[in-house]
C-alpha positions in Angstrom: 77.8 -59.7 -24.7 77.9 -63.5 -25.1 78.2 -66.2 -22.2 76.6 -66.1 -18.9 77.1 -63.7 -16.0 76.2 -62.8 -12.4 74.0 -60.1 -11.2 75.0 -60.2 -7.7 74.1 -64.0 -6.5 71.8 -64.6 -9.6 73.3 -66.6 -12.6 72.4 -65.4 -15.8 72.1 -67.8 -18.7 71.4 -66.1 -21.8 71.8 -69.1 -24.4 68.8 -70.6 -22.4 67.0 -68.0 -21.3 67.1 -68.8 -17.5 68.8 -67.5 -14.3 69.4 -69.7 -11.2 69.9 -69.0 -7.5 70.8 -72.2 -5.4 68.8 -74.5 -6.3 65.8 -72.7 -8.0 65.7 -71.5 -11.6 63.8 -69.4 -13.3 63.1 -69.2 -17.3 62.9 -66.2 -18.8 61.1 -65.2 -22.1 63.4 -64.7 -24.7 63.0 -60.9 -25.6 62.8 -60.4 -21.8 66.6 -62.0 -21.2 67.4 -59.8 -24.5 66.6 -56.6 -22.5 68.5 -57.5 -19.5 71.7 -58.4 -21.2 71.3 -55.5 -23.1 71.2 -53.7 -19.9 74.1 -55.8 -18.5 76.4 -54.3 -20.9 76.2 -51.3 -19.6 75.5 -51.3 -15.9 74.4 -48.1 -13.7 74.3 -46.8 -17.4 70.9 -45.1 -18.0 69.4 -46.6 -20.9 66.2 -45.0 -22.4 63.1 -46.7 -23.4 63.2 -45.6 -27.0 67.2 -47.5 -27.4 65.7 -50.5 -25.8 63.2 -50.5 -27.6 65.1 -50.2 -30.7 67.9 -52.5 -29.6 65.7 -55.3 -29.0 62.7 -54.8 -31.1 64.7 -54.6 -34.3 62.1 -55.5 -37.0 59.1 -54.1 -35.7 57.6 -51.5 -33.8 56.4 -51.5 -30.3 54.9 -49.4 -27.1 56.2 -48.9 -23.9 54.1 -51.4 -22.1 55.5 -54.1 -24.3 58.9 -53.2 -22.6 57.4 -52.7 -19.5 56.0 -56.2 -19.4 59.5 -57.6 -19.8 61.0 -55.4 -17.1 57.9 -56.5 -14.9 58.8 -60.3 -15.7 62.4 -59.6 -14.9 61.9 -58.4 -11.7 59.6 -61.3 -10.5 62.1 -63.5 -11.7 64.7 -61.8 -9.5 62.3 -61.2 -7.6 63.5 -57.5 -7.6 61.3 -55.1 -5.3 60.6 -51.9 -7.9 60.3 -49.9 -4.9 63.4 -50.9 -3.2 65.0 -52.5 -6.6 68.4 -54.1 -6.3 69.2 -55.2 -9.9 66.8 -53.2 -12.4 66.0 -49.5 -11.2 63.1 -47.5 -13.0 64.5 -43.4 -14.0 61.6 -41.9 -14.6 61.0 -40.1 -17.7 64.5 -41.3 -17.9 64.3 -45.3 -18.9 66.2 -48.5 -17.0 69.3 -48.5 -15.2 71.1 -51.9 -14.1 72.4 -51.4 -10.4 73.7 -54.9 -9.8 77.3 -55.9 -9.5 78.0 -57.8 -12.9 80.4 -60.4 -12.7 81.2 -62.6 -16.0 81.4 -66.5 -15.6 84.2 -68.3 -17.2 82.7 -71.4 -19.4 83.6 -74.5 -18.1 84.6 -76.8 -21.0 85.3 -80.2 -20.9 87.3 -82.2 -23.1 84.9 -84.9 -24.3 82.5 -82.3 -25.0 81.8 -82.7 -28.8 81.1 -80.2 -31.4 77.8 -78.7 -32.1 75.4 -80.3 -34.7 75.1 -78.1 -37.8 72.5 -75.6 -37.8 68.9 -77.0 -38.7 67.6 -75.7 -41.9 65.1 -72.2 -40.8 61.8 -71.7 -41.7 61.0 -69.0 -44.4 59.8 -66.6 -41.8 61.5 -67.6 -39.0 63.5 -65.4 -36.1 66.0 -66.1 -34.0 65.8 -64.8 -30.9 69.8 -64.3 -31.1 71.5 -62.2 -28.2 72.0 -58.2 -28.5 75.6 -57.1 -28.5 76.1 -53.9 -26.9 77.0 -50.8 -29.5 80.8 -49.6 -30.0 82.0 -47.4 -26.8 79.8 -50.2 -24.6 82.2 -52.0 -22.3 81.5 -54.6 -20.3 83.7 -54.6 -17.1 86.4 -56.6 -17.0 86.6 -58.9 -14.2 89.3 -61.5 -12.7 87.8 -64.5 -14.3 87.1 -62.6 -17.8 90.9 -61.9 -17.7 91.2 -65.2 -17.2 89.0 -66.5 -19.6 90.7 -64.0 -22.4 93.8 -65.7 -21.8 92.7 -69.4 -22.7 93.4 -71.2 -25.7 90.0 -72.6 -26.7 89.6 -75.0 -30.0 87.0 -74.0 -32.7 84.9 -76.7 -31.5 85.0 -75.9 -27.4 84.1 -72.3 -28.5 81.0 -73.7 -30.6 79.9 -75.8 -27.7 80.5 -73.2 -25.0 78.7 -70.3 -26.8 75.7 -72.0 -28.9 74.9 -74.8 -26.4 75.1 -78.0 -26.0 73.7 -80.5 -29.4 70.1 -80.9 -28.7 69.8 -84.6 -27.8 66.3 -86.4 -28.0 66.7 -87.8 -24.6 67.5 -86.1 -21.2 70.3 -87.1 -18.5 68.8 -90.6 -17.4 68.1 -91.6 -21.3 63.8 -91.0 -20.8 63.0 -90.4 -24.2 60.4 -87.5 -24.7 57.3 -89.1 -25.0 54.7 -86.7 -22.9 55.0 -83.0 -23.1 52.3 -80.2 -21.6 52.2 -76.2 -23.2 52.2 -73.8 -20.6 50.4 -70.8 -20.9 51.6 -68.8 -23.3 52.3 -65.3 -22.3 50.8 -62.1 -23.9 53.8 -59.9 -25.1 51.2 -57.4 -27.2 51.2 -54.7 -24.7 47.2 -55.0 -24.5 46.0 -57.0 -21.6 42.8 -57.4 -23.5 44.3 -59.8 -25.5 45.0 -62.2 -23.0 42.0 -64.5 -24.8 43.7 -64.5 -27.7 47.1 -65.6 -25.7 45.1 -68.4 -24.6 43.6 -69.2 -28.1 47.5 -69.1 -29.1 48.0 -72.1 -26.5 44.8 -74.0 -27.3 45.8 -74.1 -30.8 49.4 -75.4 -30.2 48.1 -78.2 -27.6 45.4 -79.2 -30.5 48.1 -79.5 -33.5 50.5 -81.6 -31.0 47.5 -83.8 -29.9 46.8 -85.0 -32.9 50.2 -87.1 -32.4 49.6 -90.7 -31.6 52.8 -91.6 -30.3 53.1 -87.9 -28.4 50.6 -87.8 -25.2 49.8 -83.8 -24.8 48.5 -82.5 -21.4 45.3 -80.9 -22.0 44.1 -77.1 -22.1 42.3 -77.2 -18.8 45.4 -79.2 -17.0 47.9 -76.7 -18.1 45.9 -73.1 -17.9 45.6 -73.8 -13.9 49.1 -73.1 -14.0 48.3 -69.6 -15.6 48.9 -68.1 -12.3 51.3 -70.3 -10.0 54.9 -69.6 -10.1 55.7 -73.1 -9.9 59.3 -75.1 -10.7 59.3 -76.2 -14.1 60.3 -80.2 -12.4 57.4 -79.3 -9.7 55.2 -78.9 -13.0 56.4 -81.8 -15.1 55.5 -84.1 -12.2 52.0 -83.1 -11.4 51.2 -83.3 -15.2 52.9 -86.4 -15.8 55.4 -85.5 -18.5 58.6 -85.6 -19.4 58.5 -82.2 -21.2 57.4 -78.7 -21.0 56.9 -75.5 -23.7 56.8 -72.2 -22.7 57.2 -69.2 -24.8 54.8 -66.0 -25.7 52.7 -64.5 -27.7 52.8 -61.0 -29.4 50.7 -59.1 -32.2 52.7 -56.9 -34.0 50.6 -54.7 -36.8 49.4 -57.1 -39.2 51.0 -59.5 -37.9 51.9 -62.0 -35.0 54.5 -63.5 -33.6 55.7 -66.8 -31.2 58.5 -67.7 -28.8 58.9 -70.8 -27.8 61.1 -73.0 -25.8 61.7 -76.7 -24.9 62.5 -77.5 -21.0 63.3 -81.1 -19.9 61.1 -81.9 -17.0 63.1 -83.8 -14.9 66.4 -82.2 -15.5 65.3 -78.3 -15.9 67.4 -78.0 -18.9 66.9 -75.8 -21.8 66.9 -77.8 -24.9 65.8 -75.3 -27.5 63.7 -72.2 -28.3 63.0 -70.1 -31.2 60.9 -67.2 -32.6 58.2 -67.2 -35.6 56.7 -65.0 -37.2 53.7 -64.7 -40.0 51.3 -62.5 -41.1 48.0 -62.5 -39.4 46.1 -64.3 -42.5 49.0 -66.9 -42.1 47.8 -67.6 -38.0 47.5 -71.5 -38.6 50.1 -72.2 -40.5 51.9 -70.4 -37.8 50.6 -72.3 -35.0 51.1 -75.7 -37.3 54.8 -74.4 -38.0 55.3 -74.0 -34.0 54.3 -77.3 -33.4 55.8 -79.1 -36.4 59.1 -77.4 -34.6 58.5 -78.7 -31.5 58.0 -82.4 -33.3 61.0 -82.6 -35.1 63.3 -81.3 -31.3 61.9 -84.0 -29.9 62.6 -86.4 -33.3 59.1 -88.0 -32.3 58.1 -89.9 -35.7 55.2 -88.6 -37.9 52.9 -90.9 -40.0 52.2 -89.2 -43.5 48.7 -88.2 -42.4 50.1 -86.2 -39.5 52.5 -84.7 -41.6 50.0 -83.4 -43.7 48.1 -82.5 -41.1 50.9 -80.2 -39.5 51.7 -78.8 -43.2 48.2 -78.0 -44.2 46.6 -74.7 -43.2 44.5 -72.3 -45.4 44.7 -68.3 -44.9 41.8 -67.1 -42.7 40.5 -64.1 -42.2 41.8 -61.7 -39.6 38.8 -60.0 -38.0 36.9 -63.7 -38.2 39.5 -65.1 -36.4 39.5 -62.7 -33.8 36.3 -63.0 -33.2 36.4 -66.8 -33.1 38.8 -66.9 -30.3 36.7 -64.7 -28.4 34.0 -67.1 -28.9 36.2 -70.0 -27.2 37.5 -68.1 -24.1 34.0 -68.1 -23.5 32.8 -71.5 -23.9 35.6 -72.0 -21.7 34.1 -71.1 -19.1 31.0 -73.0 -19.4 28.5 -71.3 -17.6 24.7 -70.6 -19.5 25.8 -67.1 -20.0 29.0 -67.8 -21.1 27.7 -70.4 -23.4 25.2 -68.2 -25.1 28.0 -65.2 -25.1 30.1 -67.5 -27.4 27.5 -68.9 -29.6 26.6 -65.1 -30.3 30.9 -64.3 -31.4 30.5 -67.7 -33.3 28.1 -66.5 -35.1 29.5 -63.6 -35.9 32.7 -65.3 -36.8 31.0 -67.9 -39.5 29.3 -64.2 -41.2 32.3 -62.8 -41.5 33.9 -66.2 -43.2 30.9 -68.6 -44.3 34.1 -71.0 -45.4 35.8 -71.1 -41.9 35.4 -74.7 -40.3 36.9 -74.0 -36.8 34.0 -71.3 -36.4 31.3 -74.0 -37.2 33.0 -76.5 -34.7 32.8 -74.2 -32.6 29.4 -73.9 -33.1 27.9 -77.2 -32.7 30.3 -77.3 -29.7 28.2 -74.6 -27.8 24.9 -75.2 -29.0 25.7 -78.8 -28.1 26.0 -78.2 -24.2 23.0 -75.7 -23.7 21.4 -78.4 -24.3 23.0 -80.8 -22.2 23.1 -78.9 -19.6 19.8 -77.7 -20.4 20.2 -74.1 -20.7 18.2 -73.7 -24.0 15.9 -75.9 -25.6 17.1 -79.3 -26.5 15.2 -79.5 -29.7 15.8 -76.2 -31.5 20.0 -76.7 -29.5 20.7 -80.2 -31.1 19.1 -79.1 -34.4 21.7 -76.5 -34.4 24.6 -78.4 -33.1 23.9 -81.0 -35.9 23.5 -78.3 -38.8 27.1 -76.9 -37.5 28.9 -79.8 -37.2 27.8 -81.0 -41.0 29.1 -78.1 -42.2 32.8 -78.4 -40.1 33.4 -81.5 -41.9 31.9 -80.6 -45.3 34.9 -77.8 -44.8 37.7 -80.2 -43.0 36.5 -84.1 -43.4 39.8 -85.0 -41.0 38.4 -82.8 -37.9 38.1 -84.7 -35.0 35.7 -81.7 -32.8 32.7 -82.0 -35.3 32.5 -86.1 -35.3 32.6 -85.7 -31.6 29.8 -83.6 -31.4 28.1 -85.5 -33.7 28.5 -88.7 -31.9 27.1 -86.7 -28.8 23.8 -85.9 -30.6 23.5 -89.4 -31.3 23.6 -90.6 -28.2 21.6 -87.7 -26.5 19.0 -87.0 -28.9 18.8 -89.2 -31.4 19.3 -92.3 -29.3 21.7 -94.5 -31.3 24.4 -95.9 -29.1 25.7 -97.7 -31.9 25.9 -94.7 -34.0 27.7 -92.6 -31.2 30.1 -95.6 -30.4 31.3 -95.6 -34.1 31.3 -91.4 -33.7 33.4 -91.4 -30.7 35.9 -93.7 -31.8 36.2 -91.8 -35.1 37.1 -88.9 -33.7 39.4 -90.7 -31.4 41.4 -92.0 -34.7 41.8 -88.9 -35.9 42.5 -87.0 -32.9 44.0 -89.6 -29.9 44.9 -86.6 -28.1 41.3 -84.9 -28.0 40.1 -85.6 -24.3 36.6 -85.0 -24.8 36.2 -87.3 -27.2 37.0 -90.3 -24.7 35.5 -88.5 -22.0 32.1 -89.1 -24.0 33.0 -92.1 -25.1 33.4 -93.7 -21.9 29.8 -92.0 -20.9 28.5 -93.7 -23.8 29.9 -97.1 -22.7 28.6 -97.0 -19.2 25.4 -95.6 -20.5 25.5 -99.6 -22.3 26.4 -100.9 -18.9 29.9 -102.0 -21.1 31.7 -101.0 -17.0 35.2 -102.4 -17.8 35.2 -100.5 -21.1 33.6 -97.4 -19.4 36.8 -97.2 -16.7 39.3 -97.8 -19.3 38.1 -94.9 -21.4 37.5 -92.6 -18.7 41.1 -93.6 -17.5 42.5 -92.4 -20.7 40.5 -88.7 -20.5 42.4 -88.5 -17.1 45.4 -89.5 -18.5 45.6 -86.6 -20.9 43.9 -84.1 -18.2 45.4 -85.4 -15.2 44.9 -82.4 -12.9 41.3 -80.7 -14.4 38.5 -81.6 -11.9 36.2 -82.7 -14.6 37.7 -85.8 -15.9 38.7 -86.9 -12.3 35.4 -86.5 -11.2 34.2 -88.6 -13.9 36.3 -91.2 -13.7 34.7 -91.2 -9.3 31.2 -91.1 -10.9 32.4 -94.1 -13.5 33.2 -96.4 -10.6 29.8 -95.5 -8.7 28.3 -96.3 -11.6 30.5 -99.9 -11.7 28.8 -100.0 -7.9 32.5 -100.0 -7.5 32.0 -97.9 -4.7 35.2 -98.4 -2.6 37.1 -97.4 -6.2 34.7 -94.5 -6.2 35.7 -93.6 -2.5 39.2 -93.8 -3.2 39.2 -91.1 -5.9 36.8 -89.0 -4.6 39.5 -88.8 -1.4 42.0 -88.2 -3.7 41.0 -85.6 -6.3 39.1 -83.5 -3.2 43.4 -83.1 -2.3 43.4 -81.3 -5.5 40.4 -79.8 -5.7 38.9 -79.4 -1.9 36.1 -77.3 -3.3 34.1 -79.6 -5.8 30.7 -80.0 -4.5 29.8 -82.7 -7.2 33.4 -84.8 -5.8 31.8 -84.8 -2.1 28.5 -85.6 -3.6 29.4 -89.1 -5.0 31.7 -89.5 -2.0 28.3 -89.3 0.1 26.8 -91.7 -2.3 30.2 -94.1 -2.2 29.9 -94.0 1.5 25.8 -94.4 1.8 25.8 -97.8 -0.5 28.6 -99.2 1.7 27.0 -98.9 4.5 29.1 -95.9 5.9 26.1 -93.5 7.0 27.7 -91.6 9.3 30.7 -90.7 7.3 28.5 -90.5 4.1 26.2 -87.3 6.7 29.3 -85.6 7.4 30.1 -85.3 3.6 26.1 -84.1 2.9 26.5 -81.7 6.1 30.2 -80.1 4.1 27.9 -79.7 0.9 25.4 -78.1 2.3 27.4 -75.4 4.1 28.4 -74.3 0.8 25.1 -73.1 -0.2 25.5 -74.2 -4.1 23.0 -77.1 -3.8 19.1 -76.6 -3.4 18.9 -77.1 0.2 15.5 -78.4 0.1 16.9 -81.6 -2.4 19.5 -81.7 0.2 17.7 -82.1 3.2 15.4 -84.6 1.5 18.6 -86.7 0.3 19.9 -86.2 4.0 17.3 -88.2 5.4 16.6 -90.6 3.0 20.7 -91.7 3.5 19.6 -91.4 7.8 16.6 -94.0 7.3 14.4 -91.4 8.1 11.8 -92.5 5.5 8.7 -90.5 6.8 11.1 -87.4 7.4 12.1 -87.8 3.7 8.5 -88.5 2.5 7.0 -84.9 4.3 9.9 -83.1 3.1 9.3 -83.9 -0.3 5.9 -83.3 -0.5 7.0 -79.6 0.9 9.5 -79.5 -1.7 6.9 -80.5 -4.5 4.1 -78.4 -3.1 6.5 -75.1 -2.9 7.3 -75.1 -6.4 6.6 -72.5 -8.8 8.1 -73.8 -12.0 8.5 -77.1 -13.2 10.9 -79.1 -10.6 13.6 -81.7 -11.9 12.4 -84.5 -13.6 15.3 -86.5 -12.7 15.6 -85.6 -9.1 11.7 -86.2 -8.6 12.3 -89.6 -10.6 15.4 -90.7 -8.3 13.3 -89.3 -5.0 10.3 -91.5 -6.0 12.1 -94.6 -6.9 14.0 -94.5 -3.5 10.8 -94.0 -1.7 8.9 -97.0 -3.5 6.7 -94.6 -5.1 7.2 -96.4 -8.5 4.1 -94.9 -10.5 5.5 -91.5 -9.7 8.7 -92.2 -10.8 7.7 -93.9 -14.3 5.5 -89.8 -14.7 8.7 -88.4 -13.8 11.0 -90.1 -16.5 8.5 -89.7 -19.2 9.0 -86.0 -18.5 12.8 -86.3 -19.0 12.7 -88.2 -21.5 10.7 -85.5 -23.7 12.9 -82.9 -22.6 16.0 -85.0 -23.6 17.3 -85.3 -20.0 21.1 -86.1 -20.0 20.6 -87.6 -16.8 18.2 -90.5 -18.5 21.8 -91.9 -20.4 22.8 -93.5 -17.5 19.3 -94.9 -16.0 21.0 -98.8 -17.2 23.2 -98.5 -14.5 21.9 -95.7 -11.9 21.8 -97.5 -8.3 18.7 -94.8 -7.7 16.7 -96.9 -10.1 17.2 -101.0 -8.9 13.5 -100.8 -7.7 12.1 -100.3 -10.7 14.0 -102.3 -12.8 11.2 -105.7 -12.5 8.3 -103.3 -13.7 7.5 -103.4 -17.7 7.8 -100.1 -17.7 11.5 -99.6 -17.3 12.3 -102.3 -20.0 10.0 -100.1 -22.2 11.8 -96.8 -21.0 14.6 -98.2 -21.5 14.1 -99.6 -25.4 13.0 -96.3 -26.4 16.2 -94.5 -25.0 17.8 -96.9 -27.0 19.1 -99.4 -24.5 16.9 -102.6 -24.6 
């Protein structure tokens, strides 16, 4: 069956994988829309797993929950009740039966409409995801408008048009060129909900290869995986992430090897603009994800230097099981907490054993042992040491790598104190990767770390920019401005991104600190008094904070000494440094640095420009703090 087609007041669209209602629309993953068409040819015909299976499926072999997980997305689409089902019922032991009315819509084809553009040339491997006639003996019923239809005169060229879709056209209805696109979560199609990880790996990848595009501004991983689990308008989408495209598409391991859907949705206008299927074997998994996204490129006839071309054709075979377990390794740094962390650096190492020549392993790597220690979750010595070992060997494997200069340019700042060094790091990786956010996001720490503020801003901008809706680079760019003493800036973002993200404790932190150096104490209380409610700060640093912002300095001063006293391990050297300074306790404050700076405090990289520290600033001491960190 070709063309689209009712199911009671749903349109089907088939050529782009969508159904409408009013004025929603849904898309549909392509070997999803295959099984309801396929079902549409027959309706309240009973069709067993095993034909649908077989009928869709046609190169490879699959189980039952792989089916099922395409009649479950149907039915949310259609938002179809399973237990009161109006357009898909479930026989059991039986298979599917279609119970909707099926009406066929007549094409409406215009006459300036011109012909389709030629086929593009297909990769090797390639699949269409092309539609599923019904078998001989399967009507579909004939309806006014099909009679109709059967009784026009249609040109060669009309036909082309109405059946394959419209040319692709690099712009969409208003002439916006395609210039920003974001790649939805890919779905897992393998049947196994345990591989949902490597679905998201899938996704990560893609974003990565179509980062590395100057002229093409990607939304990042952690914008677009918060959209894992809304059921949000593809327009609604676009315009939170700032982009005039969108992919969507799934993933699905078949035997040795694995496959990807795709498809290209115009933001503003909700149209379908292409889609496709690939396929490769599982050694093959980066050229596949390269292939994907050198697809995706040419749709949008964005233009490619040479060295991104190369870039998008070069991929070496990998092994399977330390791939596997590399991906496993990043849905856990993902996640960034100190378990987490150490859980990945375990499958990283694991991974690099299995393949001592796999580079993304050892970025991986030096990307995890890089944040125990700035978070300080392990040892900042033996953790940087590490990091530094790891990252070598990334770009001993791949030279053009942006992730291991990054890391790299991180150790220089934090542990080996040479600013210049991590400047020049940064902006490496930032040439060879424009699209990597992290890399601007330490960047711009590095810059305010120099007390370079209008630099700092701009770079911390641009990490936004390509992670518009993550909490993380908002809530840097908030602590950038404090930093600036730009506090009404500060104030201003903290108000907005707390819309987003009411939750954040750090957000309503440097809110309380925005509104405390502007004089606002009582607003900057009633922020303190939201923070604390949430029990995820030490409410003894709390309450000391609390009344150092009230002017209750004796308060502050007792409550401290409590808070020091109480202690059974060592307390923060940074908080204890800040508390000091504020309370004019200067040779207390100047013990309390020198302890951070053995333990390689990432707090100290911004002690230029911390407000906490203006009181100390006259004393020798801080100028010789300060030259040793690498900033005098």
């Amino acid at each position: 069956m070709r063309g689209d087609f009712f199911l009671n007041d749903w349109l089907v669209q088939p050529q782009l994988n969508l159904v409408r209602r009013g004025e929603s629309s849904v898309h549909i993953e392509p070997k999803a829309m295959q099984v309801l068409v396929y079902l549409a040819g027959g309706p309240d015909e009973v069709v067993s797993k095993q034909v649908l299976k077989k009928q869709v499926w046609t190169d490879a072999y699959v189980t039952d929950d792989v089916l099922v997980r395409c009649v479950s997305e149907l039915r949310k689409a259609l938002e179809d009740d399973p237990r009161q089902p109006q357009i898909i019922q479930t026989i059991p032991r039986g298979g599917y039966r279609l119970i909707a009315k099926v009406v066929v819509e007549p094409p409406v084809v215009s006459e300036n409409l011109e012909p389709a553009a030629s086929p593009i040339p297909r990769p090797v491997e390639s699949i269409h995801a092309q539609p599923i006639q019904p078998p001989p003996g399967r009507r579909f019923p004939l309806s006014t408008s099909l009679m109709v239809l059967l009784g026009l005169a249609l040109g060669a060229a009309a036909i082309a048009v109405v059946w394959l879709g419209f040319p692709f056209s690099r712009s969409d209805a208003s002439g916006t060129r395609i210039r920003s696109l974001a790649v939805l979560p890919l779905k897992n199609f393998s049947g196994n909900a345990e591989q949902d990880y490597f679905a998201d790996a899938m996704t990560e990848a893609l974003i990565n290869d179509l980062a590395r595009i100057r002229t093409l501004q990607v939304a990042s991983r952690t914008s677009v995986m918060s959209y894992k689990a809304k059921a949000l308008p593809i327009s609604s989408i676009a315009r939170e992430l700032k982009v005039d495209a969108l992919v969507e598409g799934s993933v699905q391991l078949v035997g040795p090897r694995v496959r990807i859907s795709a498809q290209l949705i115009d933001g503003k206008t909700d149209r379908h603009l292409w889609s496709d299927t690939y396929e490769r074997e599982y050694k093959d998994i980066l050229f596949l994800q390269k292939e994907v996204a050198r697809a995706v490129a040419e749709k949008i006839e964005i233009t490619l230097t040479p060295e991104e071309e190369q870039k998008l054709a070069k991929a070496e075979p990998v092994n399977p099981e330390a791939y596997q377990t590399y991906v496993k390794g990043r849905y856990f740094w993902n996640q960034r907490s100190r378990d987490s962390l150490i859980k990945a650096a375990e499958y990283f190492e694991e991974s690099v054993k299995l393949a001592p020549d796999f580079g993304l392993a050892y970025s991986g790597l030096a990307d995890t042992h890089n944040l125990l220690a700035h978070y300080g979750f392990r040892d900042a010595d033996d953790s940087f040491q590490k990091s530094k070992a790891a990252a070598r060997k990334a770009l001993q494997l791949d030279p053009a790598a942006a992730e291991p200069h990054a890391s790299l340019a991180l150790i220089s700042m934090a542990y080996d104190r040479d600013w210049k060094a991590a400047e020049q790091g940064f902006r490496k990786a930032i040439s060879l990767d424009p699209g990597y956010p992290t890399s601007h996001h330490w960047l711009a720490l590095c810059l305010i770390g120099q007390g370079k503020v209008d630099e700092a801003i701009q770079e911390a901008g641009r990490a936004r920019d390509l992670d518009p809706v993550s909490m993380a680079p908002n809530t840097f760019v908030a602590q950038v401005f404090l930093l600036a003493r730009q506090y009404g800036r500060a104030e201003q973002k903290c108000l907005e991104t707390l819309e987003i993200h009411p939750n954040s404790t750090a957000l309503r932190l440097i809110l309380t600190e925005s509104y405390w150096r502007q004089g606002k104490i009582k607003q900057a209380l009633a922020e303190m008094d939201k923070v604390a409610k949430t029990g995820q700060e030490d409410p003894a640093q709390l309450a000391i904070t609390r009344a150092l912002i009230a002017g209750e300095k004796a308060s502050a001063k007792r409550l401290f000494q409590e808070y020091i006293s109480s202690r059974k391990g060592p307390s923060s050297p940074m908080f204890c440094a800040q508390t000091h300074a504020l309370l004019g306790q200067n040779d207390q404050a100047f013990e309390c640095l020198e302890k951070a700076f053995a333990r390689h405090e990432s707090s100290l990289l911004i002690i230029k420009v911390d407000p906490a520290f203006d009181g100390l600033r006259q004393d020798a001491r801080f100028a010789r703090l300060t030259s040793q960190l690498g900033l005098g």
